[in-house]
C-alpha positions in Angstrom: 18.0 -25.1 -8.6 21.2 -25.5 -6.6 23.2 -23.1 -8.8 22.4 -21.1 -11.3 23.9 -23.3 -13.8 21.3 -25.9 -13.1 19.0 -23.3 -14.9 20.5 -23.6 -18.5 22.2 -20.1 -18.7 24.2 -19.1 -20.7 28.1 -19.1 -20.2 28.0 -15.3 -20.7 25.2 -14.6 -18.0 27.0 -16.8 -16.0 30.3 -15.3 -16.0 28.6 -12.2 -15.7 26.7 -13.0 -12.6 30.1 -14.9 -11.3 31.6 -11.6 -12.2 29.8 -9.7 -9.5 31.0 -11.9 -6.9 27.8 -13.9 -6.5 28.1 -17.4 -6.2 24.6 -19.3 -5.8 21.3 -18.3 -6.0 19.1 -17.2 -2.5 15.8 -17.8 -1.9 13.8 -16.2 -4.2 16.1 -16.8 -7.6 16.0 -20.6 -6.7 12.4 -20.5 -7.1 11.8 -17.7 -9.5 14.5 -17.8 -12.2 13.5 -21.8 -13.2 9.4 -20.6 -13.5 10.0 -17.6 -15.5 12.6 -19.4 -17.6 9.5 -21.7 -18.6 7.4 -19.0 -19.5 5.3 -18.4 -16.5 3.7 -15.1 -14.8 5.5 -15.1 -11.2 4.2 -12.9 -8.1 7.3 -12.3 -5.8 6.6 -11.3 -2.5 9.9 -11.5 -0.4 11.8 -8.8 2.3 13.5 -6.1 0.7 17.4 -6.6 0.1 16.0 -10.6 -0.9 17.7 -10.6 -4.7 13.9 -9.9 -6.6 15.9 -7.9 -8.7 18.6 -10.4 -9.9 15.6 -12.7 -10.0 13.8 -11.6 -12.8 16.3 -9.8 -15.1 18.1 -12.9 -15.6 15.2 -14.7 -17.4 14.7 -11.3 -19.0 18.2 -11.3 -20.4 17.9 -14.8 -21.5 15.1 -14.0 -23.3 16.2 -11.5 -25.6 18.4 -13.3 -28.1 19.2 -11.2 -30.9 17.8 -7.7 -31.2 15.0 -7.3 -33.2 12.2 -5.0 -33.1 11.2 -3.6 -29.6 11.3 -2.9 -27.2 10.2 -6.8 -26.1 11.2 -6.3 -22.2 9.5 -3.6 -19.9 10.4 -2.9 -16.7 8.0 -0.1 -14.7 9.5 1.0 -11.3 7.6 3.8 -9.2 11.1 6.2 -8.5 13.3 7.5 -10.4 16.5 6.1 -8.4 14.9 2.5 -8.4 14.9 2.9 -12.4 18.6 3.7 -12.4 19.5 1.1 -10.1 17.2 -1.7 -11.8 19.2 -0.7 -14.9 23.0 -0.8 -13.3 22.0 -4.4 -12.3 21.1 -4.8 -16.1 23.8 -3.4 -17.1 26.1 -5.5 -15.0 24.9 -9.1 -16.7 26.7 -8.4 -19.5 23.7 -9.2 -21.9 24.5 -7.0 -25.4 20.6 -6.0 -25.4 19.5 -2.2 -26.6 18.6 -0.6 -23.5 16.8 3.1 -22.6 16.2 4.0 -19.5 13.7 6.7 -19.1 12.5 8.6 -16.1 11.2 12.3 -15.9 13.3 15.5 -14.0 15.3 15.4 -16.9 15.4 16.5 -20.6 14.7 14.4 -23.2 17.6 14.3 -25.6 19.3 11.1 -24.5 16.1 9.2 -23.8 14.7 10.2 -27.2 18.5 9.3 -29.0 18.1 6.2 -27.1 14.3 5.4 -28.4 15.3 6.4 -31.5 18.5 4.1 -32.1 15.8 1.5 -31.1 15.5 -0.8 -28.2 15.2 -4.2 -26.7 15.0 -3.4 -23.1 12.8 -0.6 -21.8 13.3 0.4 -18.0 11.9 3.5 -16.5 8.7 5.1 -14.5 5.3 5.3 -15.3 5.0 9.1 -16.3 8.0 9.2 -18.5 6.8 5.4 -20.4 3.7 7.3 -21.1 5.4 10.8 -22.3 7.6 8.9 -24.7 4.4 7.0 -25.6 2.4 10.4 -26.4 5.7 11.6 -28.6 5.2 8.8 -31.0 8.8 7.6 -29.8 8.3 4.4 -28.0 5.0 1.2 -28.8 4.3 -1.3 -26.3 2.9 -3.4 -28.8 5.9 -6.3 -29.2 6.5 -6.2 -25.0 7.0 -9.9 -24.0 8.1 -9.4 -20.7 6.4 -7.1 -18.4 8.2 -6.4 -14.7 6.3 -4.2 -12.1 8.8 -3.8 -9.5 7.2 -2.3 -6.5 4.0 -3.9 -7.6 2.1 -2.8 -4.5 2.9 1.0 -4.9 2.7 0.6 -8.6 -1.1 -0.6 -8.3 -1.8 1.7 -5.4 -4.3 4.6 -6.2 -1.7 7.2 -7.2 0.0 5.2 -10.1 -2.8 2.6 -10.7 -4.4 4.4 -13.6 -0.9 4.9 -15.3 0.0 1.5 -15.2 -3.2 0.3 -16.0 -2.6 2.4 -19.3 0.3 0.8 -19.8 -0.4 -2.9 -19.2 -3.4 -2.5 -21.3 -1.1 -1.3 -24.5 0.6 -4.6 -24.4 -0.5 -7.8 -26.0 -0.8 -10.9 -22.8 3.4 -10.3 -21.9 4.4 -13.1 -19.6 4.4 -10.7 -16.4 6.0 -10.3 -13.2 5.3 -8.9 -10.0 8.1 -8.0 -7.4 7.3 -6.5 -4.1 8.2 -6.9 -0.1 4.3 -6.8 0.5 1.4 -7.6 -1.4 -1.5 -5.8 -0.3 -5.6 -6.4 -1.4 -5.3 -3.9 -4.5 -2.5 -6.2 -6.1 -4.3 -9.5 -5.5 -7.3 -7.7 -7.3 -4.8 -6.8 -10.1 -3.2 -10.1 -10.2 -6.9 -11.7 -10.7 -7.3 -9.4 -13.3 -4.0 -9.4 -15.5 -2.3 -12.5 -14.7 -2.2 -16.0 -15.7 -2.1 -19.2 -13.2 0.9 -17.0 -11.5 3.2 -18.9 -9.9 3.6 -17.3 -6.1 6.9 -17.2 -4.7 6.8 -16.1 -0.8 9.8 -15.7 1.2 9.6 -15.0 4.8 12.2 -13.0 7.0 14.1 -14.7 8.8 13.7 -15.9 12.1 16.3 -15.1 13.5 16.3 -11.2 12.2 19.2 -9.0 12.3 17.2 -6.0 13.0 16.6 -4.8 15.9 13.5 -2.4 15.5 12.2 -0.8 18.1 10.0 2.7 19.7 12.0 6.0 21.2 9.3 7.6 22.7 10.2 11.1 23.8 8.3 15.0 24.3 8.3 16.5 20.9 11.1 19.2 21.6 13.7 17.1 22.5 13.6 14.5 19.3 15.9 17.2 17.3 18.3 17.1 19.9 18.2 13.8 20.8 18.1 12.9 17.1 21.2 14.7 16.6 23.2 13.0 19.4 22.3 9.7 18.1 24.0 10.1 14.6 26.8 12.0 16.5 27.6 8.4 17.9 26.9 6.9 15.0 29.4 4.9 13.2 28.3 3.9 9.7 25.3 5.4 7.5 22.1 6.4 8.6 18.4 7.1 7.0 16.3 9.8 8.7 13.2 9.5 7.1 10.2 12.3 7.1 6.9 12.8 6.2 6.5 16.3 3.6 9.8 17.4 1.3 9.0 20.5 3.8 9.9 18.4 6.8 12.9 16.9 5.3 14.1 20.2 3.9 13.5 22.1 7.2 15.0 19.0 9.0 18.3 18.7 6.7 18.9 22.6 7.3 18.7 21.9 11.4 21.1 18.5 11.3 23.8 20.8 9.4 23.6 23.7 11.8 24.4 21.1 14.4 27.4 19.6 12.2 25.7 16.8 11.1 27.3 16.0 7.6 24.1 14.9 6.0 21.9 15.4 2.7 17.8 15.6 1.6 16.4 13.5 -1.0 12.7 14.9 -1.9 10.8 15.3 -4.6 11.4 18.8 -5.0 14.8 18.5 -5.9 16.3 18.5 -9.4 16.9 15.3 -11.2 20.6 15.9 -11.3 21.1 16.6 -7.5 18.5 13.6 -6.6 21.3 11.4 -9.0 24.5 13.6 -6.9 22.8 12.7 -3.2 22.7 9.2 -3.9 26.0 8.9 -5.7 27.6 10.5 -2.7 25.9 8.4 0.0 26.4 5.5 -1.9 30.3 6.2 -1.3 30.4 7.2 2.0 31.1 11.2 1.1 27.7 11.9 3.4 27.1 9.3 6.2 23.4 10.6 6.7 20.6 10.9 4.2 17.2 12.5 5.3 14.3 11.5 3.0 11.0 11.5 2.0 9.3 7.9 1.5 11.1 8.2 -2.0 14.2 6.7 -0.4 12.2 3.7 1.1 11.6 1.8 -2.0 13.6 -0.6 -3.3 17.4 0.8 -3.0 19.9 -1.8 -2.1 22.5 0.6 -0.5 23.9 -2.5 1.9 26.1 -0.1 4.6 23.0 1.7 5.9 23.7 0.4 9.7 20.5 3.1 11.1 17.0 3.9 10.0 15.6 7.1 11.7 11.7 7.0 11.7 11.9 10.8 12.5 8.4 10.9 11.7 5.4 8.3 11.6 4.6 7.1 7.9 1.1 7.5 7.0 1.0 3.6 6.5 2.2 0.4 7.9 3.7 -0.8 4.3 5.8 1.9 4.1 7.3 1.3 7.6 8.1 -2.0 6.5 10.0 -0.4 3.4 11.8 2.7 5.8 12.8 0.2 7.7 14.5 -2.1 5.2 16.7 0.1 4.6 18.7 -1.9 6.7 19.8 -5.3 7.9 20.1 -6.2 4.1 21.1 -9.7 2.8 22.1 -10.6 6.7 23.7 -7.8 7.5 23.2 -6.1 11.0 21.1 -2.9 11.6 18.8 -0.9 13.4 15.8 0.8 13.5 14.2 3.8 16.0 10.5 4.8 15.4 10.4 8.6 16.9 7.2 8.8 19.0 6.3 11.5 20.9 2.7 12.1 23.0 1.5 14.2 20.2 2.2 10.8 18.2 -0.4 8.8 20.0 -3.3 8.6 18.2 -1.3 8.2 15.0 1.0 5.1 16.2 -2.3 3.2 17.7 -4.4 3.9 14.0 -0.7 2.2 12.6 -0.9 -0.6 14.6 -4.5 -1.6 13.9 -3.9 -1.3 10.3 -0.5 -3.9 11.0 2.0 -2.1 12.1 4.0 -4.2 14.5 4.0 -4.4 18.3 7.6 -2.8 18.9 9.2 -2.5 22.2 10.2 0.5 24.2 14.0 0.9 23.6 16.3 3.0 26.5 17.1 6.0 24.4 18.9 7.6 27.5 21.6 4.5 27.8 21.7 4.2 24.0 22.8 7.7 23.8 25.2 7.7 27.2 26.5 4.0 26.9 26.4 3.4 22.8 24.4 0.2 24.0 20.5 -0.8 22.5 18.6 -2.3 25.8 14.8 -2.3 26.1 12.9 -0.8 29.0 9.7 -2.5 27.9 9.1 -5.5 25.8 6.4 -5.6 23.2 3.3 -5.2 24.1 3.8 -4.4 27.6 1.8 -1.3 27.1 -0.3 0.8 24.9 1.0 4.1 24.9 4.8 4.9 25.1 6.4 6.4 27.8 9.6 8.2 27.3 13.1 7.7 28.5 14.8 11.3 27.5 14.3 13.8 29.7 11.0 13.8 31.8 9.1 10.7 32.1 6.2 12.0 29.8 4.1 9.0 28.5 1.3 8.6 25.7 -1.4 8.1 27.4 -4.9 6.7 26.1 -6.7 9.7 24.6 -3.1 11.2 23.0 -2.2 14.1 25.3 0.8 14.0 27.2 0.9 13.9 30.7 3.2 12.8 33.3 3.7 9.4 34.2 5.9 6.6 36.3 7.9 4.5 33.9 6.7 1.2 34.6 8.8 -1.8 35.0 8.7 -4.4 32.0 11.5 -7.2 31.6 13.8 -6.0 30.0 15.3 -7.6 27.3 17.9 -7.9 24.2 17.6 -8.7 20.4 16.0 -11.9 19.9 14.9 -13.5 23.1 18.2 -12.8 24.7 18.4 -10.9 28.2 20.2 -7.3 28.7 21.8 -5.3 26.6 22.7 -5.5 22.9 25.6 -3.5 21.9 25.2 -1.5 18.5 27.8 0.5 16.4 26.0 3.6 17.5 
């Protein structure tokens, strides 16, 4: 598939994708869009900001024809904000389809007006599907088309029995999984659910426009040093925590310092999760400090930083924190906060496959506005810290002090010295 006329679409999906500036097909839509359009189950595994979503709604719009009883398309996302933006991509094809997008923090009036009126397209998260399922408002029964997007969180312990529940009140759907990674529990799922699946794998790039590496630094210096950092930062920036506690505490000390920034965790209403992203979306904040719930799925393309402020608990979701940035080619960057304190927690992530990151000069990056590297990967196992005294991670986890060692120093992809950023 060169195009995506040489799938068959129709005129009005193609004017409609045409419409949004898009003018041939990447990766995974050259693969994906020809197999489901023949009626197959797909598993898409491909980097985030890849096109899975364009990928499969297209078939599913294709698919619909004229509305009839429904809902015939599901579409199960794990957030609330990944819903919403599934169904703004939807709603950009064009396709004439009854749609009801239904997530919980909200009331139920529109949903239920929506389920009500009757639909063709279902889109939403796994609490409120089974909600509107327990009201009597909403049958699986006649769902044809079945899309878990985030398919490894979705079959992950905490939603697993939800969306087992679901899946199980639908009648052999043609079914799609969509995902960056796709850890043991899906395979297992796939086995189970799925039907001679065609597997579509993209890889990253080789020549990445990331730069990803470790700021190590003593605990009581990463506010401040945090804080200098998206001083010089020009563009938009994710700080990403651990607990809503964390991020809530940690939004409250960026604005005493002047930082024009805004939380996103779970805590927060519905209607001022939807006003956050709205504004960061156009530029009215330039930082967003977040819980893992911002590191699913959201194709916000201007984020130029990603702030692991602190470690996730998991190396699949520092894959998704960090791409947050460097979308669809686009450059970006990436600092994983590690202090001694940090030590036993960053080794435990990199045996479960986190990767080898090198040791980036915070203290030039934050006096020059350059990204160098002190230390290549692998150099070392601990990380020793360039802000402030030379304090290192040492073997057991407790800080102690240390001599920086020497390393080659190196750029972004193989090259030597310094790589300028827009920080």
């Amino acid at each position: 598939m060169n195009d995506f006329a040489d799938a068959g679409l129709s005129s009005r999906t193609l004017a409609a994708i045409a419409a949004q500036g898009i003018t041939s097909p990447v990766p995974v839509q050259e693969h994906a869009i020809p197999a489901l359009q023949e009626g197959r189950d797909v598993v898409m595994q491909a980097p985030t900001g890849s096109g899975k979503t364009l990928a499969f709604l297209v078939p599913l719009v294709e698919g619909i024809g004229e509305p009839g009883p429904g809902p015939r398309a599901l579409v199960v996302t794990p957030t609330r904000e990944l819903a919403t933006q599934v169904h703004e991509v939807l709603q950009a094809l064009d396709h004439g389809a009854r749609v009801a997008l239904l997530y919980g923090g909200v009331g139920y009036a529109t949903q239920t007006q929506a389920l009500k009126r009757g639909v063709d397209v279902v889109v939403g998260t796994p609490g409120r599907i089974l909600d509107m399922i327990g009201r009597k408002l909403l049958s699986l029964s006649r769902v044809e088309y079945l899309v878990l997007d985030e398919a490894d969180e979705m079959l992950d312990a905490g939603f697993a029995p939800d969306v087992e529940r679901i899946i199980g009140m639908t009648y052999e759907p043609q079914t799609v999984l969509a995902s960056a990674t796709m850890p043991g529990w899906v395979e297992r799922m796939i086995e189970r659910h799925l039907q001679e699946p065609e597997r579509i794998v993209v890889e990253p790039p080789e020549d990445s426009t990331l730069e990803h590496g470790l700021a190590g630094m003593a605990r009581t210096e990463k506010l401040t040093v945090l804080v200098d950092l998206l001083r010089k930062l020009d563009g938009s920036a994710i700080v990403f925590g651990r607990t809503k506690h964390g991020v809530r505490k940690l939004n409250r000390d960026l604005k005493r310092y002047g930082i024009g920034c805004a939380e996103l965790q779970g805590d927060l209403s519905q209607p001022r999760r939807d006003s956050t992203m709205a504004a960061f979306r156009d530029g009215r904040i330039n930082v967003l400090v977040a819980t893992n719930v911002a590191a699913r799925g959201l194709d916000i393309s201007h984020v130029s930083l990603v702030v692991n402020y602190e470690l996730p608990d998991t190396p699949l979701w520092l894959t998704h924190r960090i791409g947050r940035t460097a979308r669809m080619g686009q450059t970006g960057w990436a600092l994983t906060f590690v202090s001694p304190e940090d030590g036993g927690a960053w080794r435990k992530l990199r045996r479960l496959g986190a990767p080898d990151l090198p040791l980036v000069d915070v203290a030039h990056l934050l006096a020059e506005g350059g990204w160098r590297y002190l230390q290549p990967a692998g150099a070392q196992q601990g990380v020793s810290t360039p802000v402030g005294a030379q304090t290192s991670v040492p073997r057991d986890g407790r800080g102690d002090r240390a001599r920086r060692r020497g390393g080659r120093r190196r750029g972004g992809r193989g090259r030597p010295g310094s790589v300028k950023s827009n920080l």
